[in-house]
N, C-alpha and C positions, 0 to 999 in steps of 0.2 A: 782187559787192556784199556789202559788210560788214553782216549782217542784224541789228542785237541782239535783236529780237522785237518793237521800239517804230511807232511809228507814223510817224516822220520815217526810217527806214533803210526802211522798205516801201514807202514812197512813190516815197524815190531810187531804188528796185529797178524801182520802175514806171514813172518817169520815163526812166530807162537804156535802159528795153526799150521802150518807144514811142520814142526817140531813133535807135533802130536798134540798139543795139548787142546784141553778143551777151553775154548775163546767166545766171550763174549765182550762188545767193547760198552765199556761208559765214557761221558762226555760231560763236562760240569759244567753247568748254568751259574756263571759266576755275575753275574748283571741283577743289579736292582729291578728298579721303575723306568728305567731309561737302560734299552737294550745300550750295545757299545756295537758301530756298524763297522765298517770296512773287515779286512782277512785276518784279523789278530786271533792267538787262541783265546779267546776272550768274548769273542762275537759273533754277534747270529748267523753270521757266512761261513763262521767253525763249525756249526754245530753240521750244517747242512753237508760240508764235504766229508767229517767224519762217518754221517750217516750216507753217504755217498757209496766211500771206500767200504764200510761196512757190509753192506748190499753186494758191491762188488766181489768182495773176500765172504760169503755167504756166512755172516757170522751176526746173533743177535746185536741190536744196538740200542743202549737208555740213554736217557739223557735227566741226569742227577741234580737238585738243585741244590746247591752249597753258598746261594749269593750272601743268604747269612751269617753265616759264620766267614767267609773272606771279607765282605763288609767290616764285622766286628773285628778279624785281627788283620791280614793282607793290610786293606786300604787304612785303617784306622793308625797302623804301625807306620803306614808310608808318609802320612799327613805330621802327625807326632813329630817324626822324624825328620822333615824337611820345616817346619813351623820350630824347633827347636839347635838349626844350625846344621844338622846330622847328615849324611848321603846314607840315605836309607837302598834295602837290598830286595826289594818286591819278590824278586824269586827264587830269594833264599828262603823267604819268609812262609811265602807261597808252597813250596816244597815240603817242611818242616809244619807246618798249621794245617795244610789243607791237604794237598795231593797224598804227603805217604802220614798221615793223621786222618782227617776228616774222612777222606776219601777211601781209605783202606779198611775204616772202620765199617763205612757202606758198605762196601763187596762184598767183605768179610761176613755183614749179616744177611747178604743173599747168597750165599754160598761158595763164595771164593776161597779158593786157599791160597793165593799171589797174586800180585796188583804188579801187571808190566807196564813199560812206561818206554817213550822214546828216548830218554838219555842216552847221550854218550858217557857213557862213562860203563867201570867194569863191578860186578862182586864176584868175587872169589870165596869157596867153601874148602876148608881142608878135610882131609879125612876125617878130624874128631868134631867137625861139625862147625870149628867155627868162623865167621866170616869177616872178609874183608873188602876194603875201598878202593879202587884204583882207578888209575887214568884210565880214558878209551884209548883206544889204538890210533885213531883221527885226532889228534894233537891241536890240530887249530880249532875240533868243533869239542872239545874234550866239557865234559859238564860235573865231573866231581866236586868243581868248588864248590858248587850250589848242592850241595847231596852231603854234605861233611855230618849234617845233624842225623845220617841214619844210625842206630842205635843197634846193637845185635839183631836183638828180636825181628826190629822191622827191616833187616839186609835179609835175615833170611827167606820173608817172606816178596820180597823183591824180584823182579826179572827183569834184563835189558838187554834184549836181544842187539842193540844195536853197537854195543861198546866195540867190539872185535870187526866194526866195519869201518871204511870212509867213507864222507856222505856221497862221493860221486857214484862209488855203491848202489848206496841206496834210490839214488834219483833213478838209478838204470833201473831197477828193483820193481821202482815203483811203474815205471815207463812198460817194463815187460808185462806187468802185472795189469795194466791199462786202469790204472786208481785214479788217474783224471790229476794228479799233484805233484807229476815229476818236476814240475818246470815252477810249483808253487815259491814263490819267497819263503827265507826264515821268519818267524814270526822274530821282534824285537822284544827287549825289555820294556815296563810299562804297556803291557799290552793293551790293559783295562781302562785304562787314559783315554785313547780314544783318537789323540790329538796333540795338544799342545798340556804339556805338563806342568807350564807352570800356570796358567790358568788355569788350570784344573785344580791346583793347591790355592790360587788364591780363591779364588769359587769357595773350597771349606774352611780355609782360614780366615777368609773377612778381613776385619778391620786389624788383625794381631798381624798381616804379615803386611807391614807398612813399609814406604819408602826408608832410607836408611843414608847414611855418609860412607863410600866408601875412601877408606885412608892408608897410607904407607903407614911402615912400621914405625916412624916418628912422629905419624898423627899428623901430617900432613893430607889435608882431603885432596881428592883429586878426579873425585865425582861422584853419583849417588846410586844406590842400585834402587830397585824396583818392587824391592820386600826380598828377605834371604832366602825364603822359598826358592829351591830351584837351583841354587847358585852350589859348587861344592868344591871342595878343594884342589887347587890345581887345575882350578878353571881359567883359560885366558880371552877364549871367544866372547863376545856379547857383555861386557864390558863397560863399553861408553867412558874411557877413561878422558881426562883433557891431556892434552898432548903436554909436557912440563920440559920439550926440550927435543932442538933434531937428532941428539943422539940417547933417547931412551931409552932403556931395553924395557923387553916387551914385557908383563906386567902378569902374574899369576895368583891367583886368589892362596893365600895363606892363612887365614882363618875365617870362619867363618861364625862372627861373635853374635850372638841372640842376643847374650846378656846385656850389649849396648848397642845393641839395631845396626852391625854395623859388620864392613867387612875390611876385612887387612890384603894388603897386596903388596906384593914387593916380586925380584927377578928369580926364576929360578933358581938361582940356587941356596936362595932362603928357604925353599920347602925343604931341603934335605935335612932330613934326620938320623940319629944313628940309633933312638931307640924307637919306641911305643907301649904302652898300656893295652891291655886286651880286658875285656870283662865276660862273663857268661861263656867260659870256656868249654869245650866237650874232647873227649879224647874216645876213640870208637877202639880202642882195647876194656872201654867201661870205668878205668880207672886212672888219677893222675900220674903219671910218671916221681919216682922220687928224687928224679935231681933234671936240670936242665936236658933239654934237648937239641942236639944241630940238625935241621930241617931247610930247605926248602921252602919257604912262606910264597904263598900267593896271595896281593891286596885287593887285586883287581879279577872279576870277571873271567878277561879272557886278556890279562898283564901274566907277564915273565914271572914265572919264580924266581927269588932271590935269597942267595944263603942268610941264614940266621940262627941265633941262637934263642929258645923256646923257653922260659924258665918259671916254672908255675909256682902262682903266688896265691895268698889266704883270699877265700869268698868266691872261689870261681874264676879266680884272673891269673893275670902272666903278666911277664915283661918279654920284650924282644928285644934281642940285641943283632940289630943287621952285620952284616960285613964291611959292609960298604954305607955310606947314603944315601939312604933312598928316600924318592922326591915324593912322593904320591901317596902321602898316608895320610885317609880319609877317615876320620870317625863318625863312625855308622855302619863303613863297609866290613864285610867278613877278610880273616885273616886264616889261611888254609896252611898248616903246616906239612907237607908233603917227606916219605923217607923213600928215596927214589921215584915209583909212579903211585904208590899206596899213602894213600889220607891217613894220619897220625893222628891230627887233633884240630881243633877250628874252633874260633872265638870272635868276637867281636871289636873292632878297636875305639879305646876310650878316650885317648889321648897320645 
C-alpha cells in the first residue's frame, strides 16, 4: 500500500486489510538534501502520519527512498517545462515515472503482487482478463486524469480501494478507525515545492528565467512579467497590467512565448479555440484507434469534460476538434479523452 501520510491512502491501507489481503505499507522519500517541511505528501510530517496509521491498522511500514529518480524526471520535467513556456503536470508525471513505475518495481522485488494506491478513480477486469479505466463514483475527487498512462500490464496489477467511495466516506472511515487524519487537509498539487513555486523555478533557472514584456495581441506592451516561469495560460491573477482605459476588460494570458521572453494577453474570448495538437499519445486498449474518435476530453485537473472529436495523427499525435470553443488549452497539460466514465486515450497538448 502506497501510504502518502493522507487520509484517503490510510483508509485504502484499511480497506485492503479487512478485504483479506496481506498489507504492508510503503512511503517514498522523495526529498533531496533539504527535507520539504509542512503536511504535503511530500514531507517529513508525511512520512510520520503514514507510519502513524500504520501502527494503528497493525500493518508493516518502509519508507523507500526514490528522491533520485523523482529528482531526475518529476522535478527536472517540471523546471523544463515551466523554463520553456509549458504548464507542466507534476502528478501526471509523478504517477507514470515514479508511483506505478519506480515504485511498483520496488514492491514487486520484495515481494508484492499489487501496489494499492489512494486514487479515486476505478479498474475494472472482465472475464477474459482484460482491464479498464474509469472514473470514481466521487465525481468532484475523481483522479483518472492523472492515471490515463496505466498500461494493461500495470492496471492489472493495480488496486484502489477507494474508487466506489465519497471522500465524506472516507473521513468517517478514517474517524472510526481512530487514524488520527480524518479532519487532515487534501494534500495539493506541487507538493514537493514547499512553498512558493515560482521561486522555487527561478531558484533552478537563474538567470534563463528573466524579466520579459508582457504585450497585447498587436504588440502593444502594457507591462512586464517576472520571467515566464510560473505564468500559464489563461492566467488573469498576478498580472501587474497598466490600466489602458476605464472600460477594459479584464486581460488573460494567451500565450506564453519563450522564444521572445514574452507574454501575450488579450480578453477572454481570444483564448477560444476550436482545435489543438496533442503529442505522445496513449490509448489504454494498447492500440490506435483507425479513424477518429467522439469523446469527452478533459484539459484540466479537476476542468469539465468537453465533447470533441479525437483523430489520431502520424508520430504519436492527434488533432482535436472541440464542439464548441474552448477557452483553457494549455500546452503542457494532459488531454484525457473519456467514452462515458472509461479513459480511451490521453496525450499531451502541443499546440
Amino acid at each position: 500500500m502506497a501510504m502518502s501520510g493522507g487520509v484517503d491512502s490510510a483508509v485504502a491501507a484499511a480497506l485492503a486489510r479487512a478485504a483479506g489481503m496481506d498489507v504492508f505499507g510503503v512511503t517514498m522519500r522523495l526529498w533531496g538534501a533539504a527535507p520539504v517541511t509542512g503536511g504535503g505528501c511530500c514531507s517529513v510530517d508525511a512520512v510520520e502520519d503514514a507510519r502513524r496509521a500504520a501502527t494503528r491498522l497493525g500493518v508493516p511500514h518502509y519508507v523507500l527512498d526514490l528522491s533520485e529518480p523523482f529528482a531526475h524526471t518529476v522535478v527536472a520535467d517540471f523546471v523544463t517545462s515551466a523554463g520553456g513556456g509549458r504548464t507542466a503536470n507534476p502528478c501526471i508525471r509523478c504517477n507514470q515515472w515514479i508511483k506505478f513505475a519506480a515504485l511498483l518495481e520496488r514492491v514487486r522485488a520484495i515481494g508484492a503482487t499489487h501496489l494499492a494506491t489512494g486514487h479515486y478513480a476505478r479498474v475494472r477486469t472482465a472475464r477474459d482478463g482484460r482491464t479498464t479505466l474509469h472514473r470514481a463514483v466521487d465525481q468532484r475527487k475523481d483522479q483518472s486524469y492523472t492515471l490515463f498512462h496505466l498500461d494493461p500490464a500495470t492496471r492489472a496489477a493495480v488496486c484502489l480501494p477507494l474508487g466506489a467511495l465519497e471522500k465524506p466516506t472516507v473521513r468517517r472511515i478514517a474517524a472510526a478507525l481512530d487514524l488520527g487524519l480524518a479532519a487532515k487537509p487534501d494534500s495539493q498539487e506541487l507538493c514537493f515545492v514547499g512553498g512558493d513555486h515560482q521561486a522555487f523555478l527561478r531558484d533552478r533557472l537563474g538567470p534563463s528565467d528573466r524579466p520579459g514584456p508582457i504585450v497585447t495581441a498587436d504588440g502593444a506592451v502594457v507591462g512586464e512579467h517576472r520571467g515566464l516561469a510560473g505564468y500559464t495560460v489563461g492566467q488573469r491573477s498576478g498580472l501587474g497590467l497598466r490600466p489602458t482605459g476605464p472600460e477594459q476588460a479584464p486581460q488573460y494570458v494567451l500565450t506564453v512565448d519563450a522564444e521572445r521572453n514574452r507574454l501575450v494577453v488579450g480578453p477572454r474570448t481570444a483564448l477560444c479555440t476550436s482545435q489543438a495538437t496533442l503529442e505522445d499519445c496513449v490509448y489504454l486498449d494498447g492500440t490506435p484507434p483507425r479513424g477518429p474518435l467522439r469523446v469527452l476530453v478533459q484539459l484540466r485537473a479537476h476542468g469539465a469534460a468537453v465533447a470533441a472529436t479525437w483523430a489520431p495523427a502520424p508520430a504519436g499525435g492527434a488533432r482535436l476538434a472541440f464542439a464548441a470553443p474552448e477557452p483553457l488549452v494549455a500546452p503542457g497539460q494532459a488531454a484525457v479523452g473519456y467514452d462515458g466514465d472509461r479513459v480511451v486515450a490521453g496525450g499531451t497538448l502541443a499546440a
